[in-house]
C-alpha positions as CSV (number, residue, x, y, z in Angstrom):
1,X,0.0,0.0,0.0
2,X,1.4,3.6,-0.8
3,X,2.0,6.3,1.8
4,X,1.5,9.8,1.5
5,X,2.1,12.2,4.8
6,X,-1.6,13.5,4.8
7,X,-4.4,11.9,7.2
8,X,-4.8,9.7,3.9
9,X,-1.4,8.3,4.0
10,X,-1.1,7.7,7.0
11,X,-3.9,5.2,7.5
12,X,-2.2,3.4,3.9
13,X,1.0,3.5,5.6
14,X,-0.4,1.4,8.3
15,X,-1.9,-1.4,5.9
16,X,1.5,-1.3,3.4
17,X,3.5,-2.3,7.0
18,X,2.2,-5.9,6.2
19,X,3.2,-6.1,2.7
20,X,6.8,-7.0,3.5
21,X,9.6,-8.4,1.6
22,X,10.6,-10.7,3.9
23,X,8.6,-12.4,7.3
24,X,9.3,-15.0,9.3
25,X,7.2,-16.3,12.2
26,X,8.4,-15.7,15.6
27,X,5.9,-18.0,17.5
28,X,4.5,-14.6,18.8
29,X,1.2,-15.2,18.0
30,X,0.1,-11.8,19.2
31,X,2.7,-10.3,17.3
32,X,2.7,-11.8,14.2
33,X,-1.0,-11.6,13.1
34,X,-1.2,-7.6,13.9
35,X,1.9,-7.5,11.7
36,X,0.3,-9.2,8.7
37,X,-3.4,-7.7,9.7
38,X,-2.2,-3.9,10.6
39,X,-5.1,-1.5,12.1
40,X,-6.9,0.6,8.6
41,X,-8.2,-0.4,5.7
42,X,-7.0,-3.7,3.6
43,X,-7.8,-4.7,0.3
44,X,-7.5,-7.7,-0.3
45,X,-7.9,-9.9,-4.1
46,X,-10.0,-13.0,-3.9
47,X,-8.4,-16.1,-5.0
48,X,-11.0,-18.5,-5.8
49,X,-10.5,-19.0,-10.2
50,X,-8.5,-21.6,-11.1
51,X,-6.3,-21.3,-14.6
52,X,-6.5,-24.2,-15.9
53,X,-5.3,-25.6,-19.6
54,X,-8.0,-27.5,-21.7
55,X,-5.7,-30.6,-21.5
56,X,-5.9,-30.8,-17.5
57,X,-9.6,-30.6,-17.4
58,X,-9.8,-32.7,-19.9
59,X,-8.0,-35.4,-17.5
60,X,-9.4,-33.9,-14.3
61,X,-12.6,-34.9,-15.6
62,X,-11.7,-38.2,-16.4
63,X,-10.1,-38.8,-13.0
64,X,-13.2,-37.7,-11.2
65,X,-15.9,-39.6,-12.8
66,X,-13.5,-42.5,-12.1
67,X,-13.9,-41.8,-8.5
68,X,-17.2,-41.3,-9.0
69,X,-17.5,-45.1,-10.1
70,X,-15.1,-46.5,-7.9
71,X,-15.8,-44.8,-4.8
72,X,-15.5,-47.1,-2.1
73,X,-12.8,-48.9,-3.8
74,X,-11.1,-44.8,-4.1
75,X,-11.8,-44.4,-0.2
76,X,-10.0,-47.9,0.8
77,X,-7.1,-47.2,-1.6
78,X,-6.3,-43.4,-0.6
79,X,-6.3,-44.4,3.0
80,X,-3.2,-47.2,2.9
81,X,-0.9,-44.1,1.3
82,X,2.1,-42.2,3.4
83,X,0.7,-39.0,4.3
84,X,2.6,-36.4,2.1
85,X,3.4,-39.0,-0.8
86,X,1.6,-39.0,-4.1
87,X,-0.9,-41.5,-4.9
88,X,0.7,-44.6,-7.0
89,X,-0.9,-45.1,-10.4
90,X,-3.8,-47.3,-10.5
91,X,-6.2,-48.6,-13.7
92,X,-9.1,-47.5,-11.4
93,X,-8.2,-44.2,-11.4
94,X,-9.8,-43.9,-15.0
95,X,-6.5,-42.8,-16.6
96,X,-3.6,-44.9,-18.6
97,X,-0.4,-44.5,-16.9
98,X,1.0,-42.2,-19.2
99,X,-1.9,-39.8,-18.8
100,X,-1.6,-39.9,-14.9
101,X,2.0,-39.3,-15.0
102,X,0.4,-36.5,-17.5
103,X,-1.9,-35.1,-14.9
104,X,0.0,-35.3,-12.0
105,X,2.7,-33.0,-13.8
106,X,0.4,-30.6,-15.3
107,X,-1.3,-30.8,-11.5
108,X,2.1,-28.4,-10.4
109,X,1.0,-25.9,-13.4
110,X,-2.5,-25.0,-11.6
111,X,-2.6,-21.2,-10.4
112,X,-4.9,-19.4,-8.4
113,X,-6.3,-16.3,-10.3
114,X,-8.5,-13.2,-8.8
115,X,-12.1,-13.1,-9.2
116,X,-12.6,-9.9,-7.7
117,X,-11.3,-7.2,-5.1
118,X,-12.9,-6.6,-1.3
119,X,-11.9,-4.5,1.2
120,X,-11.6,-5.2,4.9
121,X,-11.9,-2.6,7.5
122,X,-9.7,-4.2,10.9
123,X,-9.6,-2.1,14.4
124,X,-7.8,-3.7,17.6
125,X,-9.9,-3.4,20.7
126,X,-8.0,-4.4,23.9
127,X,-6.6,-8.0,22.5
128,X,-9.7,-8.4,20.0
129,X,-8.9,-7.8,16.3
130,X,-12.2,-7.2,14.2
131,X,-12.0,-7.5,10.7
132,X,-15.3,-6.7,8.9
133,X,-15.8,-6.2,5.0
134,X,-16.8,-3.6,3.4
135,X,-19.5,-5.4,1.3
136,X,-21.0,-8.1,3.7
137,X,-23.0,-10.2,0.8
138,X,-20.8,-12.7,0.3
139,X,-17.6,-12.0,2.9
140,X,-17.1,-12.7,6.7
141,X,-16.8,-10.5,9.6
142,X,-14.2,-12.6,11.4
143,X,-13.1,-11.5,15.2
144,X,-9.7,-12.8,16.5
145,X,-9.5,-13.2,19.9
146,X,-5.7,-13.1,21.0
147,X,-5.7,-13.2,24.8
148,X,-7.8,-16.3,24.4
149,X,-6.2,-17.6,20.9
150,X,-9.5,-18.0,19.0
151,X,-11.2,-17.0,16.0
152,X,-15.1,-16.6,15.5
153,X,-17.1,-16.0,12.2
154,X,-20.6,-17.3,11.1
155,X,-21.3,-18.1,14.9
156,X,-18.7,-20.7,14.8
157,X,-15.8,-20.5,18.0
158,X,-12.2,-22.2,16.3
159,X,-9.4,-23.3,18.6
160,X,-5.6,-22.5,17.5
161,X,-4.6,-25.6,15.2
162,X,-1.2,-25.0,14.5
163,X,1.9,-23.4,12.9
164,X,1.6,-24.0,9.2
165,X,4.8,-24.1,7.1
166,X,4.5,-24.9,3.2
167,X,8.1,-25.5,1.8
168,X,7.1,-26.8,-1.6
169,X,6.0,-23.6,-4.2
170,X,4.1,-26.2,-6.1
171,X,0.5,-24.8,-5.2
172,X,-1.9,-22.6,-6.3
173,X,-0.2,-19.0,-5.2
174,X,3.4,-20.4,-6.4
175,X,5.2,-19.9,-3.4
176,X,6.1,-21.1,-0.1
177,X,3.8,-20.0,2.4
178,X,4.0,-19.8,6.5
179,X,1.2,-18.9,8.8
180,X,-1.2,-20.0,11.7
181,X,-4.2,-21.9,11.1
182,X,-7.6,-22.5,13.6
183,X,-9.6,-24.5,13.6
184,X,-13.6,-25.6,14.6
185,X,-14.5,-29.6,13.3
186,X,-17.5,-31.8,14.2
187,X,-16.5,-34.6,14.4
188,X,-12.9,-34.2,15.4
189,X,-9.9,-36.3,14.3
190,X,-12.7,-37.8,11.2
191,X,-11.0,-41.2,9.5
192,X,-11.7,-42.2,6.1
193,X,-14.0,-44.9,6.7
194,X,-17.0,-42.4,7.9
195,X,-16.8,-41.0,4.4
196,X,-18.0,-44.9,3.3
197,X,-21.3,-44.0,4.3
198,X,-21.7,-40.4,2.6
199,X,-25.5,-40.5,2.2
200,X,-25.7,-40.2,6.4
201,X,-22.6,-37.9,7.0
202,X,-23.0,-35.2,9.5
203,X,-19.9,-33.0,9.2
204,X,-19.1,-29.7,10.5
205,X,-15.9,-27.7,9.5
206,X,-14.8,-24.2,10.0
207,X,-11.1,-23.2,9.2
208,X,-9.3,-19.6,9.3
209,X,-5.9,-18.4,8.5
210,X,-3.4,-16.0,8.1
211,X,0.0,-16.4,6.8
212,X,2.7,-15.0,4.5
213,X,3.1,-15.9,1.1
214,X,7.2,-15.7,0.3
215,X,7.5,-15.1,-3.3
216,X,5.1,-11.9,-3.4
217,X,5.4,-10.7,0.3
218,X,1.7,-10.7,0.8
219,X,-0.5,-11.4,3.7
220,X,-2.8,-14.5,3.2
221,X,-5.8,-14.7,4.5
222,X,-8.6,-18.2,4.5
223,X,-12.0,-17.9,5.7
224,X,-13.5,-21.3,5.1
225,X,-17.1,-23.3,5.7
226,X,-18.3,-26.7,5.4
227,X,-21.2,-28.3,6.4
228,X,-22.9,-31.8,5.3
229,X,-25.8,-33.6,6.8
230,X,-27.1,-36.6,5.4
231,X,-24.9,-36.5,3.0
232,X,-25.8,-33.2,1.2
233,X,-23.7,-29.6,1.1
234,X,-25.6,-27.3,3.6
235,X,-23.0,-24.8,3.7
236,X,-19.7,-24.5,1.5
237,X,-17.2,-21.4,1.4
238,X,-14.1,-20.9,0.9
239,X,-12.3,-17.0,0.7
240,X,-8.4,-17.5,-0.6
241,X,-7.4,-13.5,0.0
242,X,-4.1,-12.0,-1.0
243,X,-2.9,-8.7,-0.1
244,X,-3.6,-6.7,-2.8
């Protein structure tokens, strides 16, 4: 964000202190998140396009109606793989070998693209930090609590989850990333074989954070909802924001 020594720049000056060149979390919780969520105004781009090439959704498509067909087979095979590896080729998955191998590479291609701009107005209030949009339609007020290490939107209260640290710039914003993540889920610590039975799942899942995204020296923000009972979508957000 640009300065200028007027009223003006002033309040800019306090929303371009998070756009940083460089960031590095110093497990000051407190701290950190009024650094990348400064007191003013914040605009923020909302990531929720994917680019995509007509060859990967082409195979994408494939892929899914694949899973689609084998799903309980899908469910059982995902669950024996190492967390963090990918998934080993199988005829199942609806593709030929060479057009997995295909898919998985084009996969590291996908990018994250702006739909549209919103602007957040965030004050501090003793150790509270409110941010609420400018356009409430489709955005979330959210309310960080830092004396008590929460975070509420849509009536939902989310515990601290963790430090989050993503070392591989193979995803959608094309950087490594680092940030804090909470977290509200119903039922907690959910295994695989619930999903077998999709048409009476009851799940409840709220997610927030705020990081740093290394290549651009942006603040990233998630606001996240989702909601399933008996099976069907009740509620289903997701708000990737980027600094803009």
């Amino acid at each position: 964000m640009k300065q200028l020594l007027t009223i003006l720049s002033i309040l800019t000056l306090f929303s371009a202190c998070s756009q940083q060149s460089t960031f590095e979390l110093s497990n000051d919780i407190d701290k950190d998140v009024k650094t990348l969520l400064p007191e003013g105004s914040m605009k923020f781009e909302v990531m929720d396009k994917v680019r995509q090439s007509p060859r990967q959704i082409e195979l994408t498509q494939k892929f899914q109606e694949a899973i689609r067909e084998n799903y309980d087979w899908f469910l059982e095979y995902s669950s024996n793989i190492e967390p963090g590896k990918p998934m080993p080729y199988h005829e199942n998955l609806g593709l030929t070998k060479e057009e997995y191998s295909e898919l998985q590479g084009l996969m590291d291609e996908i990018e994250l693209v702006s739909s549209r701009v919103i602007q957040y107005n965030i004050s501090y209030s003793d150790d509270k930090i409110n941010l609420i949009p400018n356009d409430t339609t489709d955005n979330k007020a959210v309310l960080i609590d830092l004396s008590k290490n929460t975070v509420e939107f849509d009536n939902q209260l989310l515990i601290f989850k963790d430090t989050v640290r993503i070392t591989d710039p193979k995803n959608g914003f094309r950087s490594e990333w680092i940030g804090y993540q909470w977290i509200y889920e119903n039922p907690k610590d959910m295994d695989m074989s619930a999903l077998k039975d999709i048409q009476s799942l009851e799940v409840e899942q709220y997610k927030f954070t705020v990081g740093f995204l290394k290549r651009t020296g942006r603040a990233y923000v998630q606001i996240k909802g989702r909601e399933m009972a008996n099976g069907f979508k009740t509620v289903d957000y997701e708000f990737p924001l980027v600094e803009k």
